[in-house]
N, CA, C and O atoms as a GROMACS GRO file, in nm:
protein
  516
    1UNK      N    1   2.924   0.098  -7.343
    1UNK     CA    2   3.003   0.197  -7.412
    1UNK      C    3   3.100   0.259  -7.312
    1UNK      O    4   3.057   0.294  -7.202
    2UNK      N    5   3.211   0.273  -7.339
    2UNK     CA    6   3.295   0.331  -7.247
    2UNK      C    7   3.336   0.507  -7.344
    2UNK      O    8   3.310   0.539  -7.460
    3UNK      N    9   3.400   0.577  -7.244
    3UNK     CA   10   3.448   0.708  -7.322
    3UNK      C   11   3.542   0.729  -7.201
    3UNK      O   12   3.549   0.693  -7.083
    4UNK      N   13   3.622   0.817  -7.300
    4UNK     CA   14   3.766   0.861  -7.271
    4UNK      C   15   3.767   1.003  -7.327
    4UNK      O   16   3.776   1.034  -7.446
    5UNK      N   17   3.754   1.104  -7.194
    5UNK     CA   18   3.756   1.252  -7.205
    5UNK      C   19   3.932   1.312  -7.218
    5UNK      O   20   4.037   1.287  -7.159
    6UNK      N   21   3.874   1.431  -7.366
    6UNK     CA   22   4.027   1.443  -7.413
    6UNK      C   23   4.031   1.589  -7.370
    6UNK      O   24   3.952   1.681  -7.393
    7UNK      N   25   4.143   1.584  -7.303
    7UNK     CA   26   4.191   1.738  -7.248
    7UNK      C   27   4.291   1.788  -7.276
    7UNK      O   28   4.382   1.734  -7.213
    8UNK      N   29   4.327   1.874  -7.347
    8UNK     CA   30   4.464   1.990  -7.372
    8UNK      C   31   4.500   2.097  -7.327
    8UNK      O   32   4.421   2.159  -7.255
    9UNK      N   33   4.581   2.131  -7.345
    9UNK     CA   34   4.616   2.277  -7.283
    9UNK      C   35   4.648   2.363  -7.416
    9UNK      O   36   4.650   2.486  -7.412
   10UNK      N   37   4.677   2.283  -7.548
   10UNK     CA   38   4.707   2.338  -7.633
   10UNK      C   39   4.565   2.420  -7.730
   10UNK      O   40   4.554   2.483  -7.835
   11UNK      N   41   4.483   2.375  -7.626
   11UNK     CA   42   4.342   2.450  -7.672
   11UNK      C   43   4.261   2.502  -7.588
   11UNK      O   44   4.250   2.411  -7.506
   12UNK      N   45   4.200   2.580  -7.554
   12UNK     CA   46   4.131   2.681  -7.497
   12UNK      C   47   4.063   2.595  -7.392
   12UNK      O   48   3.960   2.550  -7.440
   13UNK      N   49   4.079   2.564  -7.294
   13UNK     CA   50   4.034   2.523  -7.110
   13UNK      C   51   3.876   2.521  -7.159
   13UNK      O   52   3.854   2.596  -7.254
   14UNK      N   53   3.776   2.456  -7.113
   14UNK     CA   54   3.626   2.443  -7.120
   14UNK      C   55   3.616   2.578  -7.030
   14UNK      O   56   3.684   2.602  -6.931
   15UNK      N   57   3.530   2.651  -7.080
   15UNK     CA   58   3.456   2.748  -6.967
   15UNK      C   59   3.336   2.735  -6.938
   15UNK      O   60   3.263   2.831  -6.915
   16UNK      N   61   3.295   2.606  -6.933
   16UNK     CA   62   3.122   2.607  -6.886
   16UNK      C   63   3.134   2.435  -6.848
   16UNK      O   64   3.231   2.390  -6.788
   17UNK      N   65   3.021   2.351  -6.894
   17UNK     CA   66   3.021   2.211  -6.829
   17UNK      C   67   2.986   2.122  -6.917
   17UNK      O   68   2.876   2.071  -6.936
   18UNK      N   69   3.134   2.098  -6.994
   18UNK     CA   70   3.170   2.070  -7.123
   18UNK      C   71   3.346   1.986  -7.100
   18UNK      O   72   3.433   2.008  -7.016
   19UNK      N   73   3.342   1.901  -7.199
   19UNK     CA   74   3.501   1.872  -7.185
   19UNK      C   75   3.545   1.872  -7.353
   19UNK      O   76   3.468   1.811  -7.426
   20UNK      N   77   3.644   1.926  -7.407
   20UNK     CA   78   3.695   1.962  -7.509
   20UNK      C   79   3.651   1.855  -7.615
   20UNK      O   80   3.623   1.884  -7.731
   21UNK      N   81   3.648   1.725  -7.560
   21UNK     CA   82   3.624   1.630  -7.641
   21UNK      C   83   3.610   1.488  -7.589
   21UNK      O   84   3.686   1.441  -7.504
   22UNK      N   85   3.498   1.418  -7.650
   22UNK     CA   86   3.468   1.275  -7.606
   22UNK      C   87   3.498   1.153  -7.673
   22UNK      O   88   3.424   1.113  -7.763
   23UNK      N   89   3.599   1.092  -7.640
   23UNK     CA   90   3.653   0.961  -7.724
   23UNK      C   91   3.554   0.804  -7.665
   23UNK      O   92   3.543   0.769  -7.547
   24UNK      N   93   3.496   0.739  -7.780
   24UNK     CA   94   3.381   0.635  -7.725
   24UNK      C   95   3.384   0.523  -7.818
   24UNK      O   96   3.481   0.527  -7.894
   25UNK      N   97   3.317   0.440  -7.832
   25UNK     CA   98   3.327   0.343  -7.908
   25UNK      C   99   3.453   0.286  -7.968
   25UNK      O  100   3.501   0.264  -8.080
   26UNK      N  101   3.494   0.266  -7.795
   26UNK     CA  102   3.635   0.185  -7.860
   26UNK      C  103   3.746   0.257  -7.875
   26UNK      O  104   3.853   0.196  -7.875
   27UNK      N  105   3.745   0.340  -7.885
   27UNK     CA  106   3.856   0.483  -7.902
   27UNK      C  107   3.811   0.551  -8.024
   27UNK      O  108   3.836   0.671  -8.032
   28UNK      N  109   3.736   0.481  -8.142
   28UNK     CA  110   3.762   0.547  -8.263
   28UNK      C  111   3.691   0.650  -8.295
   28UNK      O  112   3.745   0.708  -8.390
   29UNK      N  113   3.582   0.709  -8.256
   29UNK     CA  114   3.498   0.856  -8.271
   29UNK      C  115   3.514   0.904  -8.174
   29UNK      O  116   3.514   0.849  -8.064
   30UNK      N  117   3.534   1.039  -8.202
   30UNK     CA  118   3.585   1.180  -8.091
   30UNK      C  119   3.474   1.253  -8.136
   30UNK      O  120   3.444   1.242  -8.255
   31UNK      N  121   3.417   1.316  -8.074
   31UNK     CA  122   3.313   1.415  -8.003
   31UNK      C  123   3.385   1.511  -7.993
   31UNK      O  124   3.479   1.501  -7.914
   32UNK      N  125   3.367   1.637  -8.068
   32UNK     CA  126   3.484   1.718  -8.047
   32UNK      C  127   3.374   1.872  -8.018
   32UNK      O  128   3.313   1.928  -8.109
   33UNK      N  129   3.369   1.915  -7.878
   33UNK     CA  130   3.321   2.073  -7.851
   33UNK      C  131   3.319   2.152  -7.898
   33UNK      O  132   3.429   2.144  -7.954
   34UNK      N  133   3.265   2.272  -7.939
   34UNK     CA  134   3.283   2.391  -8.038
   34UNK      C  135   3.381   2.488  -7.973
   34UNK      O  136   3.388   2.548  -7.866
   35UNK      N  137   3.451   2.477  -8.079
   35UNK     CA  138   3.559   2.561  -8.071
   35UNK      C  139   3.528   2.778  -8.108
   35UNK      O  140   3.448   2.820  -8.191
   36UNK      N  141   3.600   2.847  -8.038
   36UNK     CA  142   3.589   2.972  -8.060
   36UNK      C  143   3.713   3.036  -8.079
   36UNK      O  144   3.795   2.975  -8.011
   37UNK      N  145   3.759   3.117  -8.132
   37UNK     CA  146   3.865   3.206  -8.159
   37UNK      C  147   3.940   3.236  -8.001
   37UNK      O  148   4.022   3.327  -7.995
   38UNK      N  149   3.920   3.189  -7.927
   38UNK     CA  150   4.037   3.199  -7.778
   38UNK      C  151   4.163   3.143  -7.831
   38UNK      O  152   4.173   3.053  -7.914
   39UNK      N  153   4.283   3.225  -7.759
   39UNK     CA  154   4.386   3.195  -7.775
   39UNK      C  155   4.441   3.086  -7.614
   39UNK      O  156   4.439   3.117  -7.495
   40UNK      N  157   4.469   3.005  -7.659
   40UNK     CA  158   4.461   2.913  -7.558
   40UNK      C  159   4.562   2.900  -7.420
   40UNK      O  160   4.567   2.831  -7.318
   41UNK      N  161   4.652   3.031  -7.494
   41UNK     CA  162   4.739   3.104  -7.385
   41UNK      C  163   4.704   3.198  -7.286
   41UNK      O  164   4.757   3.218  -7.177
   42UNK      N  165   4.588   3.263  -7.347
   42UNK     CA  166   4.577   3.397  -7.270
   42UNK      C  167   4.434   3.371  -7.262
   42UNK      O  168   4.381   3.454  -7.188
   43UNK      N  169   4.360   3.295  -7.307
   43UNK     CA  170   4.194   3.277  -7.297
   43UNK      C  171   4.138   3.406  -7.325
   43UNK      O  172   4.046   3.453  -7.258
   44UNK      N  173   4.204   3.481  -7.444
   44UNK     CA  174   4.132   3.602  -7.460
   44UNK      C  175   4.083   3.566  -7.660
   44UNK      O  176   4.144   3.487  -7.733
   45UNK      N  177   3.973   3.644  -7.698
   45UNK     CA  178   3.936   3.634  -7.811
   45UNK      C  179   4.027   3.671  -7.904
   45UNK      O  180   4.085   3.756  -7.838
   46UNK      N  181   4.085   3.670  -8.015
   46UNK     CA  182   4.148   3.664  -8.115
   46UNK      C  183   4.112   3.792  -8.201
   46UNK      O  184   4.118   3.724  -8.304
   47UNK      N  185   4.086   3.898  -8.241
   47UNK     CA  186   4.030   3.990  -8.343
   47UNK      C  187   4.023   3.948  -8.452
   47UNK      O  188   4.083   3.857  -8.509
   48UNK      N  189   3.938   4.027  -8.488
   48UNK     CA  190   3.892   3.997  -8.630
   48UNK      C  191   3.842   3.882  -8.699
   48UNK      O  192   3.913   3.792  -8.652
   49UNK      N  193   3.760   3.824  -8.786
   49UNK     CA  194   3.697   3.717  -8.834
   49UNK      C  195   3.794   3.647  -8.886
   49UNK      O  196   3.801   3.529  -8.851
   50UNK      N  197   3.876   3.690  -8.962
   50UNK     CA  198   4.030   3.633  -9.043
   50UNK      C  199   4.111   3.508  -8.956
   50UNK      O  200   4.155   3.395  -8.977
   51UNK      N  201   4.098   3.633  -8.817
   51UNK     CA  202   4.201   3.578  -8.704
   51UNK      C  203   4.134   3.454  -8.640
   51UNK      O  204   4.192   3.347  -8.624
   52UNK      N  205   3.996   3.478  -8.604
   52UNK     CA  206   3.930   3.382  -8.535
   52UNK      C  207   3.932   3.272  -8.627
   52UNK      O  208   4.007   3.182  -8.587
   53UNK      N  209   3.876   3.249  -8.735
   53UNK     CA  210   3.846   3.154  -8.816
   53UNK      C  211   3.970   3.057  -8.822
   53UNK      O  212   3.951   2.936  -8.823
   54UNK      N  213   4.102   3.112  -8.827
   54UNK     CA  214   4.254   3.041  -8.805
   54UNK      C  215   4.210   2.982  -8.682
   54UNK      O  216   4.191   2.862  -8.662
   55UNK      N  217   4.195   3.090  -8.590
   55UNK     CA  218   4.223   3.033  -8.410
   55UNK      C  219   4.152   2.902  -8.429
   55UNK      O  220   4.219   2.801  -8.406
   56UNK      N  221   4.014   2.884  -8.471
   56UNK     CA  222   3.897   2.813  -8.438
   56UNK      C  223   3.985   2.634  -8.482
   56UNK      O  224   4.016   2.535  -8.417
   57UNK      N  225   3.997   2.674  -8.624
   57UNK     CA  226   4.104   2.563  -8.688
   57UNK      C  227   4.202   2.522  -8.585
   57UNK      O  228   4.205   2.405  -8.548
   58UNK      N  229   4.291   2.621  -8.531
   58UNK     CA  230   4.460   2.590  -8.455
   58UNK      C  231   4.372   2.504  -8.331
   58UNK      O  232   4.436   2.418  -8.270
   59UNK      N  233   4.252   2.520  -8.301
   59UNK     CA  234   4.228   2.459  -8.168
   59UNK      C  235   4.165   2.345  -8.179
   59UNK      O  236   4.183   2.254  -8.098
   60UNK      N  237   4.062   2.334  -8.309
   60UNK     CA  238   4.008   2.194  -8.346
   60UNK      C  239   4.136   2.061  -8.376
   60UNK      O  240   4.128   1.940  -8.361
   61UNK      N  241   4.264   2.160  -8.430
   61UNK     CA  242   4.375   2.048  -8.453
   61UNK      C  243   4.432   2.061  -8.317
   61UNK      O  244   4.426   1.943  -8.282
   62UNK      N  245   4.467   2.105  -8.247
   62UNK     CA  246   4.509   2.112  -8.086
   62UNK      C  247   4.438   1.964  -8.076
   62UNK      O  248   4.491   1.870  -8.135
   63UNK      N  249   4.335   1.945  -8.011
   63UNK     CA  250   4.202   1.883  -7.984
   63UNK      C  251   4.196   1.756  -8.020
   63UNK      O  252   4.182   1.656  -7.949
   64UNK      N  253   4.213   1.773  -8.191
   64UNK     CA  254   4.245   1.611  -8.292
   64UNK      C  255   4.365   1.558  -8.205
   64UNK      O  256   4.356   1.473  -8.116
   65UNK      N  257   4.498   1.633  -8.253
   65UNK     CA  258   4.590   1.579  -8.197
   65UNK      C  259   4.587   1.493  -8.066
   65UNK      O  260   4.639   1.382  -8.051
   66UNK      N  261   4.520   1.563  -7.976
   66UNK     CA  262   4.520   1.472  -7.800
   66UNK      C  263   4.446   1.418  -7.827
   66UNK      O  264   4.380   1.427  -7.724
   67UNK      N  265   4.343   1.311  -7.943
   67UNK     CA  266   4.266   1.292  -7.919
   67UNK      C  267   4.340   1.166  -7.986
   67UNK      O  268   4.323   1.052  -7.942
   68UNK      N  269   4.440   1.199  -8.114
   68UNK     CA  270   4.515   1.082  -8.116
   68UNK      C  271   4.506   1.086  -8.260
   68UNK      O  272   4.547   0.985  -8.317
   69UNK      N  273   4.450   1.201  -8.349
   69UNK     CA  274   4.416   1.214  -8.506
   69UNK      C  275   4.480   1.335  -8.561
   69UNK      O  276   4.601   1.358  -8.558
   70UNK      N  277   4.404   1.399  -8.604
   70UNK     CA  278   4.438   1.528  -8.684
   70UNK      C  279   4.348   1.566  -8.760
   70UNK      O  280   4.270   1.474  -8.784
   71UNK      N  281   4.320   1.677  -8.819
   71UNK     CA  282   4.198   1.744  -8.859
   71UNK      C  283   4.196   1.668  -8.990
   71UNK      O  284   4.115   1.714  -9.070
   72UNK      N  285   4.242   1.597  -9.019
   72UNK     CA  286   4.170   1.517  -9.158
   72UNK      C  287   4.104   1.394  -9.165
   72UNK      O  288   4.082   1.328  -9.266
   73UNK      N  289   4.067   1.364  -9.028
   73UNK     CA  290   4.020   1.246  -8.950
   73UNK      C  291   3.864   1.311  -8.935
   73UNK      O  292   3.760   1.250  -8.961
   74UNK      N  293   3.872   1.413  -8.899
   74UNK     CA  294   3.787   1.447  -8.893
   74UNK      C  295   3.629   1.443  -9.034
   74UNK      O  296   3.648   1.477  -9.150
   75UNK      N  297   3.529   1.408  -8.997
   75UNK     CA  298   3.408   1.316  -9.071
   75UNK      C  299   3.288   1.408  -9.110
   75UNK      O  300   3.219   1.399  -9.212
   76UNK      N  301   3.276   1.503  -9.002
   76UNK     CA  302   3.170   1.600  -8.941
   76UNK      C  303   3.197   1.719  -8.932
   76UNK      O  304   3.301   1.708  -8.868
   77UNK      N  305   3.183   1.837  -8.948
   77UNK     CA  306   3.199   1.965  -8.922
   77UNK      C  307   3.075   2.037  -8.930
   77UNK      O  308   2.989   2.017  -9.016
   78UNK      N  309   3.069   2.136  -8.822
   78UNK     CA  310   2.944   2.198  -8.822
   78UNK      C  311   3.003   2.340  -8.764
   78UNK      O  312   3.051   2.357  -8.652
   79UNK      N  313   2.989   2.432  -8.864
   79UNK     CA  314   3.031   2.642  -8.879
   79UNK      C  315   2.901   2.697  -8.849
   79UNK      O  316   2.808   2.717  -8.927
   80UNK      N  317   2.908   2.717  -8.727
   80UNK     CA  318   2.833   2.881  -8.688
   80UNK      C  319   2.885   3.008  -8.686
   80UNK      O  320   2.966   3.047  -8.602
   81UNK      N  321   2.836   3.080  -8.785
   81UNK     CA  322   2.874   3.198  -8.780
   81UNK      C  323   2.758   3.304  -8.784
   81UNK      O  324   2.652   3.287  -8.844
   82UNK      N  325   2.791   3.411  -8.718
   82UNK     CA  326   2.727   3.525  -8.669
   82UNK      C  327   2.701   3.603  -8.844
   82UNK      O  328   2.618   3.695  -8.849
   83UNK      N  329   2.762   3.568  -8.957
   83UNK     CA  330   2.723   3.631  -9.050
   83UNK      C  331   2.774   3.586  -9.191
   83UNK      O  332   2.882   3.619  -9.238
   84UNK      N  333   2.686   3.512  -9.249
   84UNK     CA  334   2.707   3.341  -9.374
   84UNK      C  335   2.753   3.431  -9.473
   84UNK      O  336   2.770   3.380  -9.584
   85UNK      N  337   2.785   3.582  -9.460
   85UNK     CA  338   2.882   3.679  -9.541
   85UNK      C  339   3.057   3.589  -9.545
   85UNK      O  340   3.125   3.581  -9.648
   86UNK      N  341   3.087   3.547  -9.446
   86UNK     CA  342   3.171   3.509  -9.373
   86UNK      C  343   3.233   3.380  -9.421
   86UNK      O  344   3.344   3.330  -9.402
   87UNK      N  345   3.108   3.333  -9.503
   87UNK     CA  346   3.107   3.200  -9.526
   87UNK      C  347   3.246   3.156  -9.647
   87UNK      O  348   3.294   3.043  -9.646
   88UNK      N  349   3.285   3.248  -9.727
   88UNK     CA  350   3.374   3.201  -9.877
   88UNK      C  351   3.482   3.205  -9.782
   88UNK      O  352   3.576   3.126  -9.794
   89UNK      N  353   3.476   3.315  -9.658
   89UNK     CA  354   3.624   3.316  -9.598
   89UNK      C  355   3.668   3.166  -9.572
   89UNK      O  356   3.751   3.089  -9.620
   90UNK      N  357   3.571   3.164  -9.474
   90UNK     CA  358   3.524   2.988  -9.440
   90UNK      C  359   3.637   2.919  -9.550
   90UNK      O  360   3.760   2.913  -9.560
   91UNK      N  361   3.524   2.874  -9.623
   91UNK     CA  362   3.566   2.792  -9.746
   91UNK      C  363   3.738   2.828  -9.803
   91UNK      O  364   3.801   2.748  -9.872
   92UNK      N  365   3.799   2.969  -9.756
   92UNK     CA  366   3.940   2.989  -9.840
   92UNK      C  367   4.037   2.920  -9.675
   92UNK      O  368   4.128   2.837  -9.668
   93UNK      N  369   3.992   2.969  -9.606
   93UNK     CA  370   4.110   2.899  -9.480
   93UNK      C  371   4.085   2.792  -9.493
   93UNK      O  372   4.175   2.714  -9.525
   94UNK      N  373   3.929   2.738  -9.470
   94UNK     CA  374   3.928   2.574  -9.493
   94UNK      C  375   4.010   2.472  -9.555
   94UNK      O  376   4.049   2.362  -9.514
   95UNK      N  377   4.032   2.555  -9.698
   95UNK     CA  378   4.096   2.444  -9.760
   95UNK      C  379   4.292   2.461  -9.743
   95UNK      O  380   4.376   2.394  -9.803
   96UNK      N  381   4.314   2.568  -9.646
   96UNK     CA  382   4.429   2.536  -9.617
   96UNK      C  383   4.505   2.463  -9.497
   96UNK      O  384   4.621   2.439  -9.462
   97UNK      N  385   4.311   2.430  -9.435
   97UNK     CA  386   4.341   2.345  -9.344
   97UNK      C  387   4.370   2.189  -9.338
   97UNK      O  388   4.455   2.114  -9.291
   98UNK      N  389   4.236   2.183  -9.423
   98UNK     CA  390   4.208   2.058  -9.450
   98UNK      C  391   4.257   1.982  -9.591
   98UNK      O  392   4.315   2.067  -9.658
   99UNK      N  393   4.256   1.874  -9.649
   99UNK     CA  394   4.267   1.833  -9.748
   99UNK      C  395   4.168   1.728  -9.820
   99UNK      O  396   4.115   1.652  -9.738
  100UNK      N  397   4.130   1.705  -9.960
  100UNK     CA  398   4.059   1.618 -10.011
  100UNK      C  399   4.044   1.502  -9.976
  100UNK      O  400   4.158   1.455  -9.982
  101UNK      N  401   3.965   1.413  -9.939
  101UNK     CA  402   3.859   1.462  -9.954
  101UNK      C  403   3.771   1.538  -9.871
  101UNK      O  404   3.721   1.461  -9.789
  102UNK      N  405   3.724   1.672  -9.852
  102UNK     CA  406   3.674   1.713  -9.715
  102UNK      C  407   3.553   1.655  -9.664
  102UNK      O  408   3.476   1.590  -9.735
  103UNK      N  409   3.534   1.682  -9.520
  103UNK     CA  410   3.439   1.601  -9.431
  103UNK      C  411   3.321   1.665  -9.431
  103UNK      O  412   3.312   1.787  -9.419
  104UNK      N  413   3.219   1.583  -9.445
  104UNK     CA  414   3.065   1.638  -9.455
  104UNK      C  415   3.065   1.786  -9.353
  104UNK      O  416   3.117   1.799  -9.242
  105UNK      N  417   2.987   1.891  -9.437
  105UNK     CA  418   2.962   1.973  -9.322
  105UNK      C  419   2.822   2.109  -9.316
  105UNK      O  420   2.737   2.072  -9.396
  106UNK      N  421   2.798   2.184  -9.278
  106UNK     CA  422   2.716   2.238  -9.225
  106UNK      C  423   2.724   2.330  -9.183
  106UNK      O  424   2.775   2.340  -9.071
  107UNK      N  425   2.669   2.463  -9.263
  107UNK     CA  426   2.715   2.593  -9.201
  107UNK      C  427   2.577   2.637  -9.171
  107UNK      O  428   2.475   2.608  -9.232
  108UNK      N  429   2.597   2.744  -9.026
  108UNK     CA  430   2.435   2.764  -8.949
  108UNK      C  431   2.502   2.944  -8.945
  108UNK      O  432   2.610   3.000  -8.928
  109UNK      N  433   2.362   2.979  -8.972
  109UNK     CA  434   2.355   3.129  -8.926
  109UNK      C  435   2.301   3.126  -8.799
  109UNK      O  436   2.192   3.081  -8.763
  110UNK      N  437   2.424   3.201  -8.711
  110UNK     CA  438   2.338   3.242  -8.601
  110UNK      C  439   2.325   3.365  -8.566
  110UNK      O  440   2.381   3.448  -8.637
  111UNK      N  441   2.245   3.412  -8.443
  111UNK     CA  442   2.265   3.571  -8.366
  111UNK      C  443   2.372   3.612  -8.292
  111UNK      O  444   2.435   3.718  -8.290
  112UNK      N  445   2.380   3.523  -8.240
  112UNK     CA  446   2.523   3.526  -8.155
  112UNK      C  447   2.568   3.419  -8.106
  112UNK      O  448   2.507   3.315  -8.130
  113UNK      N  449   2.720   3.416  -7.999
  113UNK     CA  450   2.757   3.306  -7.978
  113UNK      C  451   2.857   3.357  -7.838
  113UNK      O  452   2.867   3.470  -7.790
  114UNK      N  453   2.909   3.258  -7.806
  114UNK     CA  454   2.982   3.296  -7.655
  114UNK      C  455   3.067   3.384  -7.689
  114UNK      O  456   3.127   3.387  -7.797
  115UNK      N  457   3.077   3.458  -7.603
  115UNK     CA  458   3.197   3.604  -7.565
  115UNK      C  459   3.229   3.676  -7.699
  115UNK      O  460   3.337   3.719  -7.739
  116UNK      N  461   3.105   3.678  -7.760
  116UNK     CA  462   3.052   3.776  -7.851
  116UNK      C  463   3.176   3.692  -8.037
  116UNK      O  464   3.193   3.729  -8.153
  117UNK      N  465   3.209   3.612  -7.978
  117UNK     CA  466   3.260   3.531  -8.142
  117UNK      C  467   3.173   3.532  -8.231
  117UNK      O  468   3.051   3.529  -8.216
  118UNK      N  469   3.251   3.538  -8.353
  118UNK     CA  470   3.170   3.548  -8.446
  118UNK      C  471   3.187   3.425  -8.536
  118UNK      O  472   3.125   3.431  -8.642
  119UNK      N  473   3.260   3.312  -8.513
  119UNK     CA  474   3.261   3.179  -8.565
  119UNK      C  475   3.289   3.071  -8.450
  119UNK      O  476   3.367   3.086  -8.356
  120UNK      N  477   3.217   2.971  -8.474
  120UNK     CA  478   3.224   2.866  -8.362
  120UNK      C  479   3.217   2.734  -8.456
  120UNK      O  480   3.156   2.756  -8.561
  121UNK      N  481   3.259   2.622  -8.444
  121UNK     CA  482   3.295   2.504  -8.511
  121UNK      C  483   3.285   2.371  -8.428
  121UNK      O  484   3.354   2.352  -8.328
  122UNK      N  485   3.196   2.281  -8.474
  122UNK     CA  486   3.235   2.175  -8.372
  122UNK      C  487   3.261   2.045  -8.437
  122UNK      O  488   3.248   2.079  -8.555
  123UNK      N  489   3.290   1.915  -8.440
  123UNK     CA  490   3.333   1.833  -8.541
  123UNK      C  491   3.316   1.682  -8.448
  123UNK      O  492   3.322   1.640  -8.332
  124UNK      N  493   3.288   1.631  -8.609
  124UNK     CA  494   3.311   1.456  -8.514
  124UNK      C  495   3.375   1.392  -8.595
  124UNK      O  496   3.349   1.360  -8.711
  125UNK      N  497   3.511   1.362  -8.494
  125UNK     CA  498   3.634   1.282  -8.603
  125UNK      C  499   3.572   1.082  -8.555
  125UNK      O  500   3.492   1.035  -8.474
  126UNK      N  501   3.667   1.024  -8.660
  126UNK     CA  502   3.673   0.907  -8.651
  126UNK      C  503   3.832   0.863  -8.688
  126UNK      O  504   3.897   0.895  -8.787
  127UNK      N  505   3.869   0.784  -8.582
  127UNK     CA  506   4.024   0.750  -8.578
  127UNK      C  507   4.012   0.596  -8.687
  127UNK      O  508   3.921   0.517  -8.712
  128UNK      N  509   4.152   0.608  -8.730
  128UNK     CA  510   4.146   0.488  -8.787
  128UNK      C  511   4.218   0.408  -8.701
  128UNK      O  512   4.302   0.439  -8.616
  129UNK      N  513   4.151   0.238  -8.754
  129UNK     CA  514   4.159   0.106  -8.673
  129UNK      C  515   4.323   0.111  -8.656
  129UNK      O  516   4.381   0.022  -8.596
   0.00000   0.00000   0.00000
């Protein structure tokens, strides 16, 4: 198996020992890191749940893009959020992200999450042949 680590600038720098995303089998599945509401300019958190939940999106497509796709490639999605109150928001940006048919996914309640976010997202795209 070979892999091909995908790095941007148009998305928030790894802050721990992680790479934004893992391209393997050939090029066509990306491994894509959980994303957080950082603005990928200033590496500072985003306010508000509204705001983050956009950011989280702007950086998962950052991410697709260098990876050689776009968020509708994407197969997998998995939403942690600090409070499944949160969740219809979810579901109303979602669908102005994404389009039909959407990609299997998975929303987790958690306690918390890095630098106190309150949504985190991580995804596994598949490129086409």
């Amino acid at each position: 198996m070979s892999k091909q680590i995908i790095q941007t600038e148009q998305a928030p720098q790894a802050i721990g020992t992680y790479s934004q995303a893992v391209k393997v089998s050939g090029g066509e599945t990306v491994y894509m890191s959980g994303q957080i509401g950082l603005d990928a300019v200033t590496m500072q958190m985003v306010n508000g749940i509204d705001a983050q939940i956009q950011q989280v999106f702007l950086n998962l497509k950052a991410v697709a893009v260098a990876s050689g796709g776009g968020l509708n490639d994407i197969v997998k999605l998995n939403i942690f959020l600090t409070d499944l109150d949160h969740f219809a928001l979810v579901n109303e940006i979602m669908a102005s992200y994404f389009e039909k048919p959407y990609p299997a996914r998975a929303a987790i309640g958690v306690k918390a999450l890095p630098r106190g976010a309150l949504v985190e997202m991580d995804a596994v795209m598949v490129l086409p042949r």
